[in-house]
N, C-alpha and C positions, 0 to 999 in steps of 0.2 A: 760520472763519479764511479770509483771502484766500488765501493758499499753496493752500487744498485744492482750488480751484475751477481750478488751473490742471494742465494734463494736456497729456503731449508725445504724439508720434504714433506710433499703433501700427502693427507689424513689418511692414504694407504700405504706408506710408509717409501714411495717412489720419491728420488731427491728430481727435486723441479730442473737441474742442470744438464744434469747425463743421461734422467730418463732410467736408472739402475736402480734398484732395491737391495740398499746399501746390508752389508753385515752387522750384526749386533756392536762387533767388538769395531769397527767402522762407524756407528753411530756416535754423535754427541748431543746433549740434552742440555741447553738454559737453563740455568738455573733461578731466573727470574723470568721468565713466558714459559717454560715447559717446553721448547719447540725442538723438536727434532733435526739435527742436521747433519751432512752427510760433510765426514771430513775430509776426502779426499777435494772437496768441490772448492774449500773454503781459502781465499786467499791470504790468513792467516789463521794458523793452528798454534793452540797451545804446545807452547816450548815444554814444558816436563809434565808427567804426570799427575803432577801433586795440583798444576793451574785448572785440570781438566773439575774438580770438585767444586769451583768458583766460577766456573765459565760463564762469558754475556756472549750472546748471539752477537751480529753488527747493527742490529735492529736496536735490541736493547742499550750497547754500549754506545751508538749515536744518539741515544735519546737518554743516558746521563750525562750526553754531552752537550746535550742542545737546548735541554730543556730548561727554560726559565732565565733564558738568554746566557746559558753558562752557570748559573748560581750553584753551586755544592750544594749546597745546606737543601734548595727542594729535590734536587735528584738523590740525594740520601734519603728525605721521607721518603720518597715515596717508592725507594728500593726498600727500606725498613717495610715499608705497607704490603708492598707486595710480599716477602717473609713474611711478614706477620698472618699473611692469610694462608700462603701455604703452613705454617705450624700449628695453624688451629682444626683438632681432628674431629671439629665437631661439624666442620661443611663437608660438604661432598664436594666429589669431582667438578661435576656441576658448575656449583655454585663456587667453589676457588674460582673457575674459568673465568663466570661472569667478574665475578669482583674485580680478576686480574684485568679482565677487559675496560671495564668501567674507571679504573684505574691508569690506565692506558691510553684511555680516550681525552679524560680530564673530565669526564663528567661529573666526577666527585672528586673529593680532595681528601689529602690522607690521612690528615684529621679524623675526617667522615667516616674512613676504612676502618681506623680503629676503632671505631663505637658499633659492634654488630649489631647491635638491638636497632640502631637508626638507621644501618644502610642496610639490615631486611626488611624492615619496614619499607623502605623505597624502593625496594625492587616487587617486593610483593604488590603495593598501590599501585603500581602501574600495570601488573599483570592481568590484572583484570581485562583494560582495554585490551593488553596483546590476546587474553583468550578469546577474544569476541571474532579477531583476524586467528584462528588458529594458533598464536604464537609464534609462526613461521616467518614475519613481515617487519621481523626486528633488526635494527643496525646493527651488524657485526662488530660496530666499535664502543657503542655505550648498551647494547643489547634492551631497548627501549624502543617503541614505536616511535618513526624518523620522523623527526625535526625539520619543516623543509626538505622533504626528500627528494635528492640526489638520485640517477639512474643511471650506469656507468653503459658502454658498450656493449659490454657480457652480462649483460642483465641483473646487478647486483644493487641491490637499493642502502643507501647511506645517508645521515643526516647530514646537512650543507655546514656545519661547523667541524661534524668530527670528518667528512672529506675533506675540506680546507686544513683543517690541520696535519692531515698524511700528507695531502700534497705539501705543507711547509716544512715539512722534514724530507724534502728532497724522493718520495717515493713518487714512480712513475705507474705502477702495477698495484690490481685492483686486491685490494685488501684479503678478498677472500679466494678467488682462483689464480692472483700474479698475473694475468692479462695485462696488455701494456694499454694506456691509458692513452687516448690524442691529445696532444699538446692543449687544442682549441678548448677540451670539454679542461683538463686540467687547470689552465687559464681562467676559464670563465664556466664554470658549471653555470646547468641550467634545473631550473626546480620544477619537477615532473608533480603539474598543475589537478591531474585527475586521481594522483594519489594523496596530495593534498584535501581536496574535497574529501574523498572517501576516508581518510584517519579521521577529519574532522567530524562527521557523518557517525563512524565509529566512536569517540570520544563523547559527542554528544547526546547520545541513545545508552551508554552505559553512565553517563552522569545522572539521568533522568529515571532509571530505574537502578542506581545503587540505592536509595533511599535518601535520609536528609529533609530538610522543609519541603517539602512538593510544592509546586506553583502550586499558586491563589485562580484559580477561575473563577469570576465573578457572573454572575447567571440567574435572572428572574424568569421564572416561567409565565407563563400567560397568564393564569389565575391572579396571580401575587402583583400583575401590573395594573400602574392608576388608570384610570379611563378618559383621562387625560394622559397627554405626552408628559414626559416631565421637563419642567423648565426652570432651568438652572441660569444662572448670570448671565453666561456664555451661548447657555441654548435660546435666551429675550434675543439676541441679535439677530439683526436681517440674517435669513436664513438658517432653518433650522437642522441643517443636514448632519452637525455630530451631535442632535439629542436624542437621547434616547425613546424610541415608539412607544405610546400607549398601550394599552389590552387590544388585542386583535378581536371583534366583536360575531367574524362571521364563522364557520365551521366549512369554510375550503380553503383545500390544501394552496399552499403556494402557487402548483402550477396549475390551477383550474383554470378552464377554455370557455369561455361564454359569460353569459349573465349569471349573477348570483341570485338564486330564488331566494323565497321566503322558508322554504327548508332550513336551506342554510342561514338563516337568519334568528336565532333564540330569542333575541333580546326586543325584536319588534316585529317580529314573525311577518316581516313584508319583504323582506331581497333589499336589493341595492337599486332606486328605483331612477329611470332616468330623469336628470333633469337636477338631481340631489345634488346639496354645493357643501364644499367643506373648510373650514378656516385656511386648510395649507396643506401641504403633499402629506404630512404624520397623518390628520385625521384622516385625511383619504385611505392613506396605507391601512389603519383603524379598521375599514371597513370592505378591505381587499379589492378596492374597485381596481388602485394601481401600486405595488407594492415600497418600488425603490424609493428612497428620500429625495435624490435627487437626476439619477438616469432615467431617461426617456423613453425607456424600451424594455421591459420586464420580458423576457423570454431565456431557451437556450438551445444552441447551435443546433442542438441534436432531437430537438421536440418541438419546438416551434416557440412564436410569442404569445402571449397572450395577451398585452395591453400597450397601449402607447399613450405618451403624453405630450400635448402640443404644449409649449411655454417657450417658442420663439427663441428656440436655440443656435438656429439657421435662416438663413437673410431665404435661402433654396424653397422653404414652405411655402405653399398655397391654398389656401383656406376656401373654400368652397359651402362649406354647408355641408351639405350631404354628400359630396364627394372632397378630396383633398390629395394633394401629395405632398408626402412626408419625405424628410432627406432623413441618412441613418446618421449610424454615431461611428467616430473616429473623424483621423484625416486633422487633428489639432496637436499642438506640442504642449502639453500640460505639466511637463516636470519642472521643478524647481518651483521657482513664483512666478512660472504662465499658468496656473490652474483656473485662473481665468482666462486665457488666452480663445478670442472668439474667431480668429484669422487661423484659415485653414494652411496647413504647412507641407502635408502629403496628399496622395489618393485614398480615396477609399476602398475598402474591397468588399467583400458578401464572404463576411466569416464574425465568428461571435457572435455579438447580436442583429447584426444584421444579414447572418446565414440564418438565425430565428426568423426572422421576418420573413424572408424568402420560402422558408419550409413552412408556416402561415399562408404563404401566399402558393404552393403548390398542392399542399392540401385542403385547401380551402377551410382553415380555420376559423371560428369566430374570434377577430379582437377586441378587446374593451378600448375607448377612447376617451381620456377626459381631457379638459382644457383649464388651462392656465390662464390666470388675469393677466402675465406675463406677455403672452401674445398679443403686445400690441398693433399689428400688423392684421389682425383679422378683426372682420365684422360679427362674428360667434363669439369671439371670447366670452367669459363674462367679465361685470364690472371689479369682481373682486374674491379672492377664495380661489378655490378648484371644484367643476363641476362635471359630474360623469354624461357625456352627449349619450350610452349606446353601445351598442353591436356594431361594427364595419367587417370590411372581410377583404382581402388585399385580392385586387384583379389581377396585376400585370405590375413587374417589378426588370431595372434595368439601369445600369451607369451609363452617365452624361458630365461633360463638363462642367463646372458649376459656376457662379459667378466670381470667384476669386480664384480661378486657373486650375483648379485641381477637381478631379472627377469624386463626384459621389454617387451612392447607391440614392435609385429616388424609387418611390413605392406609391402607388393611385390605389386610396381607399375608397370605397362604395359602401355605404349606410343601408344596413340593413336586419333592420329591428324592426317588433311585432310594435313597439311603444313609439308613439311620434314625439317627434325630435324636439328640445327645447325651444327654440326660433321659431315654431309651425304654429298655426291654428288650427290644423288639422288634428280631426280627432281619433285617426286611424293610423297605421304605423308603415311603416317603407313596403314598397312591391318590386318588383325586379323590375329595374329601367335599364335602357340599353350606356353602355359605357362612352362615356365623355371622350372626345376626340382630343390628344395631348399631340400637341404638333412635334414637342422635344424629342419624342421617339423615333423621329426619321433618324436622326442624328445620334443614337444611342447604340451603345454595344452592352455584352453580358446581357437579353434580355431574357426575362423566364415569362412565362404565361400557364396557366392551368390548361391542362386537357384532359381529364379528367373531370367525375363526376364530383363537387365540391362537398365538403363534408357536413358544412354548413347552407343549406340552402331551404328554399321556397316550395311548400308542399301549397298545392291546388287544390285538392279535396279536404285540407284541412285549413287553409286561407290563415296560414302561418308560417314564419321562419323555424325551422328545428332541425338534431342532427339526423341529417340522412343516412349519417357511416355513424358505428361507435364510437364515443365517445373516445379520444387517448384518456388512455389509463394514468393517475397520477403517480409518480417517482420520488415524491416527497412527503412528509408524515405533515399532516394538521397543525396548526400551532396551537390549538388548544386542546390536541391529546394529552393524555395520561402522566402524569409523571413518573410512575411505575416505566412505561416502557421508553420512556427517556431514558431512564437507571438502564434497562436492560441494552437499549444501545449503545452507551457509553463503556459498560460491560464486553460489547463486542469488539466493540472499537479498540479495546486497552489489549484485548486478547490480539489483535490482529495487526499490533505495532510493530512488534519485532518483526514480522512477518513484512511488513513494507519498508521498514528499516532497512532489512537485505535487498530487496526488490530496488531501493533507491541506490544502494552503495550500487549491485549490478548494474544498475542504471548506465554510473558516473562511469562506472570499466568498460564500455561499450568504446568499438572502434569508430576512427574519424571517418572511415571510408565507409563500410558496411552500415554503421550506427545500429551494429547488433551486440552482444555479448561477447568479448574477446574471445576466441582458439588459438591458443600459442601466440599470446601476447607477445610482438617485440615493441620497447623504448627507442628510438632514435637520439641520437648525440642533441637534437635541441628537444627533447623532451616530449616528444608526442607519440602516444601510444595507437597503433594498431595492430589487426591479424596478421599474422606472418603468408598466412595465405593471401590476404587481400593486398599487404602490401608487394608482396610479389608479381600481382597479378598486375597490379599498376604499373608496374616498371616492367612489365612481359614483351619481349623482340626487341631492348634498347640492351646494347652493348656499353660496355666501361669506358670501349675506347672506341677511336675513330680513326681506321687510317687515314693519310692526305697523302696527295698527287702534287708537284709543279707543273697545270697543265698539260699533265701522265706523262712528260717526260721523265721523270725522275720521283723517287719516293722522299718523301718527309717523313718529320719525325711524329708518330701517335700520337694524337690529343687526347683527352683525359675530356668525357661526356660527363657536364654538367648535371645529377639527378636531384631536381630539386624535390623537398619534402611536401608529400600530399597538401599539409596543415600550414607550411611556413618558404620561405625562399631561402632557406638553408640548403646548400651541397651534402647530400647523404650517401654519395658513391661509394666513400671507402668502406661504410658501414654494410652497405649491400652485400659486398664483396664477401663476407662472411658474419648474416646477423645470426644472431644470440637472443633464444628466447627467456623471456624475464620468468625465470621456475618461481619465484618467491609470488610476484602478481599470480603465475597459475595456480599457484597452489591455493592461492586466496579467491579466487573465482570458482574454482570446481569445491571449494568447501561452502562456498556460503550457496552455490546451486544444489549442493546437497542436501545442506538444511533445509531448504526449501521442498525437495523432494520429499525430505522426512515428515517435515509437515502436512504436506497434503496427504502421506500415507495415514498419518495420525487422524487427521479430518475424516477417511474415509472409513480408516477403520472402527471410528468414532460411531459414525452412524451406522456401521454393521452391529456395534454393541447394544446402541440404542433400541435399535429391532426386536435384536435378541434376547435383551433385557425384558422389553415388553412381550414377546411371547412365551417366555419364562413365567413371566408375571400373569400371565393369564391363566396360562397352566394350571399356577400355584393355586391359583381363586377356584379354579373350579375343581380341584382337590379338597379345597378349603368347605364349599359347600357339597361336596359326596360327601365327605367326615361329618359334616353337620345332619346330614340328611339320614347318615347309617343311624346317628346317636338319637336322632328321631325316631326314624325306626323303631329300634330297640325299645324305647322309652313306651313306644305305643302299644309295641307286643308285650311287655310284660305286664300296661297296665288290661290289654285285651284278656291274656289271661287269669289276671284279677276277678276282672268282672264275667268270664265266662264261669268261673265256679260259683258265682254270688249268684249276677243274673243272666242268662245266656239270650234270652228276647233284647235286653239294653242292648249286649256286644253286638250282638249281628248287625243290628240296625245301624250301628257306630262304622262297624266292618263296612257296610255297603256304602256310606258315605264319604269312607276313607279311600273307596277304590278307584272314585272317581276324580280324587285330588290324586290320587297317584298316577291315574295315564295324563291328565293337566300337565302335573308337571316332570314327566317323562317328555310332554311334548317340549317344554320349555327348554328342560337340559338340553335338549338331542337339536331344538333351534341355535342355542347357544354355541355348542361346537359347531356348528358350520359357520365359522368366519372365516371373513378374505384373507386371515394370515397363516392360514391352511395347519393349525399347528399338529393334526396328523395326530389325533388325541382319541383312542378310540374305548368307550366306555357302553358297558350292555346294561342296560336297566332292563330286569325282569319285572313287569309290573301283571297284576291281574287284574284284566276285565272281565273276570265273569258273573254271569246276571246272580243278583243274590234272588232267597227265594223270599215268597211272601209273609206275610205277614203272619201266617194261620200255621203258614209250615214250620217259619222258625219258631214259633209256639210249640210246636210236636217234638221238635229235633231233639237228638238224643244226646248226651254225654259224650258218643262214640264220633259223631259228627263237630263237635266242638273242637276232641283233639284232630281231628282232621281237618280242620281249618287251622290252628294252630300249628300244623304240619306246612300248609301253605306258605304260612306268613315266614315260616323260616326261610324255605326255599328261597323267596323273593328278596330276603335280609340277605341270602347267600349270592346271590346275582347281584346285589349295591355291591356286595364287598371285593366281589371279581372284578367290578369296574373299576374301584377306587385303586385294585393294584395295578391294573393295567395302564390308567392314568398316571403312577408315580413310576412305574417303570419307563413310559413313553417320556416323562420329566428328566429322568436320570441320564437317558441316551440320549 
């Protein structure tokens, strides 16, 4: 088309044609887009000067040609709308631009144009989310966070309606630079899948703190729950797994390791005792012996397990009594309506809960074990309920193939509690026996074994199981702590959203190669975003082309080397050939990593304040008691000299009493400022200890020695008062 070859001059004032910076009197300006263009370039020029005050670019005048399939009447509005916004001198620059744009696009109608009040209002609603992206991340065609967003060659981001509609008006070149567009992406755009997530990510963090109804949390704390489960219609049927848990009755955390004592026991001050049976998995959970409603394995990857439950989940189990092997979890296809699905479909591997198991079983942890009336396959179940067997502690752990083709994780327990086992007659509790020979092991791969000292083992001098290594430390808060410091975690938590909100968006911008945070993001023509370094680096010593030979007699013609895309079997040769990083994506990566930078400075500086506050504050206190201490003073010298002219035997004696409260608490003071937070506070207390005389003497003393002990008292009034400035001065600096 002739239309396409013509191109006005971009925003430094250079015509996109020649490449020249046209002259004033050489320029022509739209009167409907404001666009500048260079009229030497133009394959039609206004015939007289009078046409040059009405002029439409070819942009404009194809698009009151084309638009609304020909109709006049919409290409009249919506040239009246666009006048209409240039004559109103209440916008700015600005904002004309955007309206013209938004007008341009079709994203409003020209109705809509004319009601300012309703389309600021529309631009403004949505500004919000663009500030959360910097503002920088808007389509240049409806100037709104992109709809489906589109990623052109040259790195420009577009919504997938208002780019279909440039391309149906015959443009080839990219909206904002005039780059020429590939046929394939023009055809068939593709919707750039990680900036999708990330607006939506965006949208959904600024809905959540604009205000408005807040979600409902619904939440009973421990205190406030029945001591029964609760059972609702739904929660009477076989199986109780979506009712909600009773009051937790014991005082350890979630992840506690070993037996529960009678410490941790308020309500019957005995522990959880072996051998105890409980209606169903709730009450058990009730009394922390094993947590989950319905999983088999309470642990986590990175800490270990702490309980396991037999109820004949796997044909793989072998019940033994005092010893057993347990198959782990996974290796089933549960979605849809196989949540019952008991036939194994994959392998299993040693991660989640059954990398718990395994770090149990290298650090020799204690597990808890109860059984299920569910296992009907073993001799121990019991008849009915759930019953806690005890202590075990995992020997040796390793996959095998299992009976339905597919390998699972299998684990050999070894019982070993100070309390004998339900099943026993015995009235003493497990000793270290040597480990059962499991023949599966020849045949097994991945196996772990302890070599080390176990954490849980058999003390000899004290003819008891206990921990030999410390205890691990708990990672998780009590269920029946404080509701206060619930508040306060939630408090942290709210504080610490935004903060992972960006952390999640940086996330989603991470490259497909690296799977690190983009640097110089490029898009490829099928929409998948990596580093420009990394993807260079993939494609590093392949050429574009390829010469050919006929059996080197003769040369052929170049072939054209296939570079498919890291992420997809797309050809991305031509784009290699000259790619284009996406500035709008960088600009949105290096701001929200900035924010993030700011914040941890805020954090740090946070606690430099905190410090400083409190040695401020300390300061202040022991200013606060020099001022109390001087007004003391004073108060006792004036009433000393009261009574030195009434009775001077009372004073003295009062004097000598007071001397010895004054080096007391001189020692006090002068202990007080030496704290660990050095606050560099330096205060003199003159105090007098000298011996008074006795009794017979202060009887004789004369008048002349009374003002000379009142000469004293000054002196020493004079020495607080030195200190207390030397205190506020050290406060000031």
């Amino acid at each position: 088309m002739a239309h396409s070859a013509q191109l006005p001059c971009d925003g430094d004032g250079i015509c996109m044609i020649c490449h020249n910076e046209p002259l004033p009197e050489e320029t022509l300006t739209c009167t409907t887009c404001i666009t500048p263009w260079h009229v030497t370039c133009l394959s039609s020029r206004p015939q007289i000067l009078a046409d040059t005050l009405h002029w439409e670019c070819p942009d404009c005048s194809l698009l009151n040609l084309t638009t609304a399939g020909g109709s006049q009447s919409s290409s009249s509005g919506l040239i009246a709308a666009i006048r209409a916004i240039e004559s109103d001198d209440s916008l700015s620059e600005l904002e004309k631009a955007k309206r013209r744009q938004q007008l341009m696009s079709g994203s409003v109608s020209s109705s809509e144009a004319a009601d300012s009040t309703s389309d600021k209002g529309r631009i403004n609603g949505d500004n919000d989310i663009a500030d959360f992206l910097d503002g920088g991340f808007n389509c240049s065609f409806c100037m709104q966070l992109p709809d489906r967003p589109v990623t052109t060659p040259c790195g420009h981001n577009f919504c997938l309606k208002c780019f279909q509609r440039w391309i149906g008006q015959g443009k080839r070149t990219c909206a904002n630079c005039r780059s020429q567009i590939p046929h394939k992406m023009a055809s068939q755009p593709r919707i750039n899948s990680a900036l999708v997530v990330a607006i939506r990510m965006a949208k959904m963090s600024k809905s959540s703190t604009a205000g408005g109804t807040p979600k409902v949390y619904h939440f009973v704390h421990n205190q406030n729950r029945p001591d029964k489960a609760f059972t609702t219609e739904r929660a009477k049927k076989a199986g109780k797994a979506n009712a909600c848990s009773g009051k937790i009755f014991v005082t350890v955390p979630p992840d506690h390791f070993g037996p529960i004592l009678a410490e941790n026991d308020p309500v019957r001050n005995q522990g959880v005792l072996v051998g105890e049976l409980w209606e169903d998995r709730l009450e058990c959970r009730q009394w922390g012996a094993h947590l989950p409603h319905v999983a088999g394995i309470a642990g986590q990857s990175t800490h270990g397990a702490q309980s396991v439950a037999l109820s004949g989940g796997y044909i793989d189990d072998e019940d033994h009594g005092d010893w057993f092997l347990y198959t782990g979890s996974g290796g089933r296809d549960l979605s849809g309506n196989k949540r019952t699905n008991k036939a194994q479909s994959f392998d299993q591997k040693f991660e989640k809960l059954n990398e718990a198991l395994r770090v149990s079983c290298r650090e020799g942890y204690p597990v808890r074990v109860v059984r299920s009336h569910k296992e009907k396959r073993s001799s121990y179940a019991p008849e009915k309920g759930v019953r806690y067997d005890g202590i075990y502690r995992i020997e040796k752990c390793w996959r095998k193939k299992g009976m339905q083709g597919y390998k699972v994780c299998r684990y050999l327990f070894v019982r070993c509690d100070n309390e004998p086992a339900p099943w026993t007659s015995d009235n003493l509790g497990d000793r270290p026996r040597p480990l059962p020979f499991i023949k599966e092991i020849e045949n097994a791969i991945d196996i772990t074994e302890r070599r080390g000292t176990p954490s849980w083992d058999y003390d000899e001098d004290k003819g008891c199981w206990m921990w030999k290594k410390p205890q691990p430390n708990s990672r998780k808060q009590v269920n029946g702590g404080n509701q206060d410091d619930g508040t306060k975690m939630k408090k942290v938590r709210r504080q610490g959203q935004n903060v992972l909100v960006r952390q999640k968006l940086l996330k989603e911008l991470s490259c497909q190669i690296c799977r690190q945070v983009m640097t110089n993001p490029l898009t490829t023509p099928c929409a998948h975003n990596f580093c420009k370094a990394c993807l260079e680096d993939f494609f590093a010593g392949q050429s574009f082309v390829r010469q050919r030979t006929c059996e080197g007699r003769r040369t052929l013609r170049v072939q054209k080397n296939v570079m498919k895309c890291p992420a997809c079997t797309n050809d991305i040769a031509d784009f290699l050939q000259n790619p284009q990083v996406n500035r709008e994506l960088m600009g949105v990566i290096e701001s929200l990593q900035r924010r993030n930078s700011e914040c941890d400075n805020v954090d740090d500086s946070t606690e430099e304040n905190d410090i400083s506050n409190e040695k401020t504050q300390a300061i202040a206190d022991i200013e606060i008691r020099n001022t109390n201490s001087e007004i003391q003073e004073e108060d006792k010298a004036k009433n000393f000299m009261h009574q030195t002219e009434t009775d001077p035997q009372q004073a003295y004696k009062e004097e000598a009493s007071d001397g010895n409260d004054k080096s007391s608490t001189g020692q006090k003071e002068a202990t007080l400022l030496e704290q660990p937070d050095n606050l560099n506070v330096e205060i003199e207390i003159n105090t007098s200890n000298s011996e008074m005389a006795d009794g017979s003497e202060q009887t004789t003393a004369t008048v002349e020695q009374t003002h000379k002990r009142t000469a004293d008292e000054g002196s020493h009034l004079a020495g607080v008062q030195d200190g207390s400035k030397k205190a506020k001065l050290t406060m000031e600096q």
